[in-house]
TILUM-72363 format. One line per field, with one value per residue: residue in one letter; x, y, z of N, C-alpha, C, O in turn. Coordinates in Angstrom, 3 decimals, always signed. Layout:
% residues N
rest <- c(a:...)
nx <- c(X:...)
ny <- c(Y:...)
nz <- c(Z:...)
cax <- c(X:...)
cay <- c(Y:...)
caz <- c(Z:...)
cx <- c(X:...)
cy <- c(Y:...)
cz <- c(Z:...)
ox <- c(X:...)
oy <- c(Y:...)
oz <- c(Z:...)
END
This chain:
% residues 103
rest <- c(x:x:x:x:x:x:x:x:x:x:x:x:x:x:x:x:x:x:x:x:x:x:x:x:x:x:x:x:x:x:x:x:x:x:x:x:x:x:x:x:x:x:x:x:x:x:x:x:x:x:x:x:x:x:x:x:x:x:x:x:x:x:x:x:x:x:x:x:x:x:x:x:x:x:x:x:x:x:x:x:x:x:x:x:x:x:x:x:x:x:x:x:x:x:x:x:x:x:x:x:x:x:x)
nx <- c(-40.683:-37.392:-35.506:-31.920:-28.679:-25.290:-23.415:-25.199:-26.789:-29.809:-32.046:-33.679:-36.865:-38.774:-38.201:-36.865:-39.279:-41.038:-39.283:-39.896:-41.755:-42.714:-40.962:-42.783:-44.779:-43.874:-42.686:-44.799:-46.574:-46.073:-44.179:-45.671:-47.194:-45.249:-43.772:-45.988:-46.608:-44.203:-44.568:-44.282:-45.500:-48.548:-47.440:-44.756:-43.993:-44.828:-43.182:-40.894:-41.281:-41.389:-39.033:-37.263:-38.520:-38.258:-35.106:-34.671:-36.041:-34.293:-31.699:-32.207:-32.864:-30.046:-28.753:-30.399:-30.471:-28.955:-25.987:-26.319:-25.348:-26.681:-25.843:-23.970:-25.882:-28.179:-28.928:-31.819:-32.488:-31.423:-32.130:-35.081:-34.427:-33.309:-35.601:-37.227:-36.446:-36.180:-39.204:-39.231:-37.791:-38.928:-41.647:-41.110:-39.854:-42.370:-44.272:-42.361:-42.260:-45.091:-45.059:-44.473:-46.645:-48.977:-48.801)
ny <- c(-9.306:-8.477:-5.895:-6.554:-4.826:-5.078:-6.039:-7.719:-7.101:-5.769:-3.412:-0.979:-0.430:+1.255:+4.397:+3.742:+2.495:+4.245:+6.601:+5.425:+5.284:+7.919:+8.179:+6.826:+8.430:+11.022:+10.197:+9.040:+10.829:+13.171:+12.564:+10.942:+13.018:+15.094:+13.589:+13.044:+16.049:+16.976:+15.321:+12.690:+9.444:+7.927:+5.106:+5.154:+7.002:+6.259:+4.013:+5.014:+6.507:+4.433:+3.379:+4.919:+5.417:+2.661:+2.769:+4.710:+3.695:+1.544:+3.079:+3.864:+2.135:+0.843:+2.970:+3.063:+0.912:-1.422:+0.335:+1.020:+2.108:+1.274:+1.375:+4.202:+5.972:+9.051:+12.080:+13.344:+15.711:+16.382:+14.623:+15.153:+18.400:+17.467:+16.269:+18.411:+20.497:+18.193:+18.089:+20.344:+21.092:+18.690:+19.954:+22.353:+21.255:+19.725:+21.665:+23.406:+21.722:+21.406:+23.829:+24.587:+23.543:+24.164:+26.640)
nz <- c(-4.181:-3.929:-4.766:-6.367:-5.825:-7.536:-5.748:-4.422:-2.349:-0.697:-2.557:-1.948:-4.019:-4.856:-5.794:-8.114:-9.088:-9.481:-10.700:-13.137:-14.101:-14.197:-16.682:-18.297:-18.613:-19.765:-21.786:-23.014:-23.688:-24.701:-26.837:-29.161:-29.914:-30.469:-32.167:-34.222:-35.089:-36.252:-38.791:-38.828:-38.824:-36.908:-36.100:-35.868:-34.552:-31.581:-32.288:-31.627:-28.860:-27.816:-27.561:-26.657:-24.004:-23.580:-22.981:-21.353:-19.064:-18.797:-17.894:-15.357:-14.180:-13.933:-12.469:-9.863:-9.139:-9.897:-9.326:-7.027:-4.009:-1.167:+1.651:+1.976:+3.093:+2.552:+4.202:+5.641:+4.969:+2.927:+1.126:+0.779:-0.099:-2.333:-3.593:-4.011:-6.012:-8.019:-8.361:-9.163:-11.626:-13.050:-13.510:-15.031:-17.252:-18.247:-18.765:-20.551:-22.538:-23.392:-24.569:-27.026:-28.490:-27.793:-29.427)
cax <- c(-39.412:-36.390:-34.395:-30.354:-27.424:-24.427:-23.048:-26.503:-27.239:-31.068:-31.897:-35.483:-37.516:-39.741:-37.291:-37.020:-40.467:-41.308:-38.838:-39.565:-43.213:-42.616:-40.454:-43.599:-45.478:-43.175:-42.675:-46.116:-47.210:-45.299:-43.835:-46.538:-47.733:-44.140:-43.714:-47.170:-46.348:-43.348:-44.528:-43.978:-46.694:-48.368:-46.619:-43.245:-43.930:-44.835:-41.868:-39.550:-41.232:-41.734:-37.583:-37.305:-38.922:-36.772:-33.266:-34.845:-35.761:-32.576:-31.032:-32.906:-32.192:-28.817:-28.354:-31.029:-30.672:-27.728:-25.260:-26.633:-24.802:-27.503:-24.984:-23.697:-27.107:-28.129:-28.948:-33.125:-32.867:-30.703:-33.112:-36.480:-34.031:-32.751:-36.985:-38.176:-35.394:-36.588:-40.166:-39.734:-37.702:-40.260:-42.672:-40.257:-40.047:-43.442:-44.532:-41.286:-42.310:-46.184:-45.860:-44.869:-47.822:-49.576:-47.976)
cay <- c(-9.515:-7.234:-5.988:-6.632:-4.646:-6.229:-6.777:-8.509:-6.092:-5.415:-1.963:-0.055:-0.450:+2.686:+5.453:+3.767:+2.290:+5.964:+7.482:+4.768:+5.705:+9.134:+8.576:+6.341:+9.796:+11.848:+9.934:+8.630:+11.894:+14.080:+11.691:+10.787:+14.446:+16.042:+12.975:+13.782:+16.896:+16.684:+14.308:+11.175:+8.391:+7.267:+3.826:+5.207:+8.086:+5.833:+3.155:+5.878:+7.049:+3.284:+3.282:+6.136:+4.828:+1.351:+3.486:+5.690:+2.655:+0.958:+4.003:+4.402:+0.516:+0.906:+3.614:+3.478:-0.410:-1.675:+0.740:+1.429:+2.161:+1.855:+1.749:+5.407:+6.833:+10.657:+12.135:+13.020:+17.468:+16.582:+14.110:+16.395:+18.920:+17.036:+15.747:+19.362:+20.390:+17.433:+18.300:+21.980:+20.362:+18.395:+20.895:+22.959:+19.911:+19.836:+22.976:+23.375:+20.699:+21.980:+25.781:+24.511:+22.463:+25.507:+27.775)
caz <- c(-4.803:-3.727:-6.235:-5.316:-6.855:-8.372:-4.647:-4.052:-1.620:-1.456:-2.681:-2.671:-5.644:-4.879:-6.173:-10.042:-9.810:-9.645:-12.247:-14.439:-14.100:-14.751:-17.792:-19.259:-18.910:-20.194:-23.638:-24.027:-23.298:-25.447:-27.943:-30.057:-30.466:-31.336:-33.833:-35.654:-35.518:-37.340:-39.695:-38.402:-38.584:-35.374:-35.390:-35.712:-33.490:-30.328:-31.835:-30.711:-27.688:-26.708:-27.605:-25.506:-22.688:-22.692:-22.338:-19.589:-18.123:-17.843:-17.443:-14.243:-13.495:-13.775:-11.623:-8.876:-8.877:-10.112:-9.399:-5.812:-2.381:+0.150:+2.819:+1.880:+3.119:+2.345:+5.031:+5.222:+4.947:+1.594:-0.103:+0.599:-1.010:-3.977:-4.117:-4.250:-7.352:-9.141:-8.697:-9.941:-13.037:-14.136:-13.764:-16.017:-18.245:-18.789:-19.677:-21.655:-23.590:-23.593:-25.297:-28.523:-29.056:-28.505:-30.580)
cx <- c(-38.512:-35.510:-32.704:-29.542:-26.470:-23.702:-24.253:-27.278:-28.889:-31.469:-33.556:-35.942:-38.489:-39.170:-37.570:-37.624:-41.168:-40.597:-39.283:-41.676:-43.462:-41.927:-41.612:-44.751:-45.774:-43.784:-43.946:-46.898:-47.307:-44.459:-44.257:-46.858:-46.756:-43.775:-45.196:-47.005:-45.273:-43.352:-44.603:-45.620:-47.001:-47.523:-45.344:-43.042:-44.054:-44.095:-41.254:-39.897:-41.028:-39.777:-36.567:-37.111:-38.020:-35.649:-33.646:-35.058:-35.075:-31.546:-31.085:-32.539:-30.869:-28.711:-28.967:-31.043:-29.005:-26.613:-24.818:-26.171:-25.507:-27.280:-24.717:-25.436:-27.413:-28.799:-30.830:-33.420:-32.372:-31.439:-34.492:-35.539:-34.139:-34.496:-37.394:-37.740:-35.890:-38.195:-40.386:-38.794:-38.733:-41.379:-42.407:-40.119:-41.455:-44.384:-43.609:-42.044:-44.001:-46.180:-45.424:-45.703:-49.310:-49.905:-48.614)
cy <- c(-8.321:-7.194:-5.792:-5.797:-5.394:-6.741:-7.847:-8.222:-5.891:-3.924:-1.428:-0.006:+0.616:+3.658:+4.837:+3.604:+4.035:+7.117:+6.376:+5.375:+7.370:+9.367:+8.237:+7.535:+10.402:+11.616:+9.471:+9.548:+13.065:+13.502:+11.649:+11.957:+15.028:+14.989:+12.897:+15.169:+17.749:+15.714:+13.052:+10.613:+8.307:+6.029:+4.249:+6.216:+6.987:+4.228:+3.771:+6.555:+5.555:+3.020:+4.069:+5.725:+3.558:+2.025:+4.158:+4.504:+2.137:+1.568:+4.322:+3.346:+0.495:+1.779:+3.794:+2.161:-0.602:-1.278:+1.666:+0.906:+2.101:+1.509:+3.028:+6.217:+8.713:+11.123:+13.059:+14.559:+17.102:+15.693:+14.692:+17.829:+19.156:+16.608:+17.397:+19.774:+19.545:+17.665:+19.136:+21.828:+19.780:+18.826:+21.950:+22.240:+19.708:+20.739:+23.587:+22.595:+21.066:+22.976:+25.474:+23.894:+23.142:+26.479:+27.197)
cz <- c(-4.489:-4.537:-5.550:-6.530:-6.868:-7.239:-3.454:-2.542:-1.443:-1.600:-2.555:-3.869:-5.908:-6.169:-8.099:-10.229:-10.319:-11.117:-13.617:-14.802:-14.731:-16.507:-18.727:-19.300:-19.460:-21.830:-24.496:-24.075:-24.220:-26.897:-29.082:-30.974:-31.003:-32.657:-34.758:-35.820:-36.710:-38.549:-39.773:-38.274:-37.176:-35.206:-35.213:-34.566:-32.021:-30.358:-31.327:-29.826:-27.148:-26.452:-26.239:-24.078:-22.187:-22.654:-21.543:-19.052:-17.447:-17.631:-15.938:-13.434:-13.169:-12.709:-10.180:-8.479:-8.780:-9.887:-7.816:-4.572:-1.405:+1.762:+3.001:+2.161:+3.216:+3.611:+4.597:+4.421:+3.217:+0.764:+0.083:-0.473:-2.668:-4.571:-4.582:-5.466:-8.142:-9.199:-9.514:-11.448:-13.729:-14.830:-14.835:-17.235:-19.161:-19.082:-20.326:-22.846:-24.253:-24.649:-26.515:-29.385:-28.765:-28.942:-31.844)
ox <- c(-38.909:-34.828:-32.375:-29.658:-26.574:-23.234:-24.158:-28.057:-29.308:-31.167:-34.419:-35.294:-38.954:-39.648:-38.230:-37.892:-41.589:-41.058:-39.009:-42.362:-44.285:-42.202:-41.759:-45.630:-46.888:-44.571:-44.202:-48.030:-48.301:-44.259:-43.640:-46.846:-47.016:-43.557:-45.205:-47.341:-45.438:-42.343:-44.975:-46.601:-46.162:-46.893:-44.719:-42.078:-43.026:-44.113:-40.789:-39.095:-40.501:-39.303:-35.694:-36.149:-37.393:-34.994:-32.790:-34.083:-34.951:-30.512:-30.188:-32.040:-30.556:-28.511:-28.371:-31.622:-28.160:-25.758:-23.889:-26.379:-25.163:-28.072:-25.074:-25.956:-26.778:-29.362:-31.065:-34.264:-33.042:-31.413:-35.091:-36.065:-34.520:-34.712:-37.940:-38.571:-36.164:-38.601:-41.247:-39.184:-39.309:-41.924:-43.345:-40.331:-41.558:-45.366:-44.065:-42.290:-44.164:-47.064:-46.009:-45.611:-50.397:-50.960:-48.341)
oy <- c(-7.198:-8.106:-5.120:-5.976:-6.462:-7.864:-8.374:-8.916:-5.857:-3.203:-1.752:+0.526:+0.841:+3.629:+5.372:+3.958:+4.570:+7.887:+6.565:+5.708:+7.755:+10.266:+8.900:+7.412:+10.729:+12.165:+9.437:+9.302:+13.751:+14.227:+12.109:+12.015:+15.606:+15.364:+12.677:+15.537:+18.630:+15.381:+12.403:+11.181:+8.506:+5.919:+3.677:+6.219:+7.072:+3.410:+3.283:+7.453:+5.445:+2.580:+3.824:+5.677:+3.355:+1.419:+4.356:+4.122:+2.045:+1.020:+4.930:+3.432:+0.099:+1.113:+4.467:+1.989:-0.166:-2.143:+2.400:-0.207:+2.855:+1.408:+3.433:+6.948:+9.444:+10.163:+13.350:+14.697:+17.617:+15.975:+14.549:+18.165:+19.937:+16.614:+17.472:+19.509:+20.042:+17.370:+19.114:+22.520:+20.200:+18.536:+22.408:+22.846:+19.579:+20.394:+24.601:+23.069:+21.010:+23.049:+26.138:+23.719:+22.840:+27.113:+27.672)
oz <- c(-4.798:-5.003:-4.573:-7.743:-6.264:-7.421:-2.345:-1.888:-2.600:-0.649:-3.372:-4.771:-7.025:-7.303:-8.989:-11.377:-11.345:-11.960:-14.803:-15.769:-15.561:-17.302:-19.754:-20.153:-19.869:-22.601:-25.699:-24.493:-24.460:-27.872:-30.043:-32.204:-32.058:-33.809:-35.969:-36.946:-37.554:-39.170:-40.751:-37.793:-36.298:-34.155:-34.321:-33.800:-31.350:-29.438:-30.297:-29.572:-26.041:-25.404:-25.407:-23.312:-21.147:-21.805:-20.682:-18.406:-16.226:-17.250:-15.354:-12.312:-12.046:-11.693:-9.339:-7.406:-7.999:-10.081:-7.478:-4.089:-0.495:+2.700:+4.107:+1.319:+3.976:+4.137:+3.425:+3.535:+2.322:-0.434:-0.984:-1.534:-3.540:-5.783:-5.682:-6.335:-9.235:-10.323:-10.393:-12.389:-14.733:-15.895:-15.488:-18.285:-20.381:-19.739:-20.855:-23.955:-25.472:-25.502:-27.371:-30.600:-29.259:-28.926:-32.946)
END
């Protein structure tokens, strides 16, 4: 199945299957644990990571799908770039999100 943007275009489905994969990580990862930590029940803690996760989702849809030029192509030195930046974010991301859980 190829996913089309709103000019029915067909676009790559790699790129959001990937962030969307990463966001279900993130929040099921980290979610749960900062809402028991704060108090929060488990069900409500992984309602609002699972909440979480659907607006990164179609956040990710929207913009890597839906909202996508893949005529305007980046050229290959500038997306290994923009990939390595988002690696060393996340990696920042997730040990950000790590040292107060064990503190």
């Amino acid at each position: 199945m190829a996913l089309r943007n709103r000019h029915g275009v067909p676009v790559d489905p790699v790129p959001v299957l990937v962030v969307v994969g990463l966001a279900f990580m993130l929040f099921f990862s980290f979610g749960p644990l900062y809402g028991m930590a704060l108090g929060v029940s488990l069900p409500a803690a992984l309602a609002a990571s699972t909440a979480g996760f659907l607006a990164a989702s179609a956040l990710a849809f929207y913009w890597q799908v839906w909202d996508a030029h893949p005529s305007a192509s980046t050229p290959a030195g500038l997306r290994a770039e923009q990939l390595f930046y988002l690696m060393v974010a996340l990696a920042v991301a997730v040990i950000g999100l790590s040292i107060p859980l064990l503190v």
